[in-house]
C-alpha positions in Angstrom: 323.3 95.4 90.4 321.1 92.3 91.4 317.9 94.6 92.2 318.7 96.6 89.0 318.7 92.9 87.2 315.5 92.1 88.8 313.9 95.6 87.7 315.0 95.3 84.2 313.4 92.0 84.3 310.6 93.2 85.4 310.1 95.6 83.2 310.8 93.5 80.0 308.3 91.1 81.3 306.1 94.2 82.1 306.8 95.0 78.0 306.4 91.7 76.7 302.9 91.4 78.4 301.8 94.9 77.0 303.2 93.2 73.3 301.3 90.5 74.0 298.0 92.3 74.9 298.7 95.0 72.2 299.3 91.5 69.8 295.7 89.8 71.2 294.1 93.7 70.3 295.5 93.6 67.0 293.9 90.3 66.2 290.8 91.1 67.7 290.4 94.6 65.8 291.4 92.0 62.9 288.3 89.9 63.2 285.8 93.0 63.7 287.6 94.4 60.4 287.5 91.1 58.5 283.8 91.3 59.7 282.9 94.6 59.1 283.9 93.8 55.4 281.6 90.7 55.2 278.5 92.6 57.0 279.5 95.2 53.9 279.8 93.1 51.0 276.1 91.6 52.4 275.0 94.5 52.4 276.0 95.8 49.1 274.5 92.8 47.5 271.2 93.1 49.1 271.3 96.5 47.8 271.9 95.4 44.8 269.1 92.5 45.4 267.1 95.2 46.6 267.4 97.5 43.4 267.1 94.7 41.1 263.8 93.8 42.8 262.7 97.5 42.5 263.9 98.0 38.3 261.4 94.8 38.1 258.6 96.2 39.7 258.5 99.3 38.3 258.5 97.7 34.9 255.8 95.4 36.0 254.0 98.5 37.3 254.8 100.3 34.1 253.4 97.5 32.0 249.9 96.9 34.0 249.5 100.9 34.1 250.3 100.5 29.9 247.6 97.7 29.6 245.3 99.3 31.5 245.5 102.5 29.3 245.6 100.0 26.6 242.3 98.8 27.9 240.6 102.4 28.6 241.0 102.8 24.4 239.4 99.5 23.7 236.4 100.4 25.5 236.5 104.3 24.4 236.4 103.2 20.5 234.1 100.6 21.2 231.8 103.1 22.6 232.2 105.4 19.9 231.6 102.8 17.1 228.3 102.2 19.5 227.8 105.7 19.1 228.4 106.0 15.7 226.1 103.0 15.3 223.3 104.6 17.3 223.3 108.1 15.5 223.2 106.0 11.8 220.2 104.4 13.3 218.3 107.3 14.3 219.0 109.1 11.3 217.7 105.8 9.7 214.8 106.3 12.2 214.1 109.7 11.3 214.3 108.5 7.1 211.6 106.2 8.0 209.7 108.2 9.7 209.4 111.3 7.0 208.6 109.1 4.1 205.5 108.4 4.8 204.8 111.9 5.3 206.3 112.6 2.3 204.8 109.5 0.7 201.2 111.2 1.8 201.8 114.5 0.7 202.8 113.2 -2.8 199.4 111.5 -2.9 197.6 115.0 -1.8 199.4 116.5 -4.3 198.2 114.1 -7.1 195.0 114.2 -5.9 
C-alpha cells in the first residue's frame, strides 16, 4: 500500500509538472498570439499608409500629366495663331507685290 502511495505520488507530481509545462506553453503561445496580432495591426496600417501614399501619387501624377497636356495646347495654338499670322502676311506680301504690276499695266493701258 506504501509503494502504491509512493507511485500515486509520483504520478500526480509527474501530472502536475506536465500542467505546469502545458500552463508555461499556453502562456507562451499567448505572447506569440498577442504578437502576431500587433505585427498585423502594423501591418495593416502600413498598408493602409502605403495606399494612401499611392491614391496621392497617382493624383499628383495625374495632375502633372494634365498640365503638361495643358501645356502642349498653349504652345499648339500659339503656333497656329503664328501661323495664321504668317499666312495674313504673305498674302499681304503677295497684295503688295501685284499692285505695282497692276499699277503699271493701268498706266500702259492709259497710255
Amino acid at each position: 500500500l506504501e509503494k502504491r502511495m509512493e507511485h500515486m505520488e509520483l504520478t500526480l507530481k509527474s501530472k502536475e509538472n506536465q500542467c505546469t509545462e502545458a500552463e508555461k506553453h499556453i502562456e507562451k503561445l499567448e505572447k506569440e498570439n498577442s504578437k502576431l496580432k500587433r505585427d498585423i495591426e502594423l501591418a495593416n496600417t502600413s498598408k493602409d499608409d502605403a495606399t494612401r501614399d499611392l491614391t496621392h501619387a497617382l493624383a499628383m501624377a495625374e495632375k502633372r500629366h494634365i498640365d503638361e497636356i495643358e501645356e502642349i495646347m498653349k504652345r499648339v495654338r500659339h503656333l497656329e495663331d503664328n501661323k495664321k499670322l504668317a499666312n495674313e502676311r504673305s498674302e499681304s506680301l503677295k497684295t503688295v507685290q501685284r499692285s505695282p504690276e497692276q499699277s503699271d499695266w493701268s498706266v500702259m493701258s492709259d497710255e
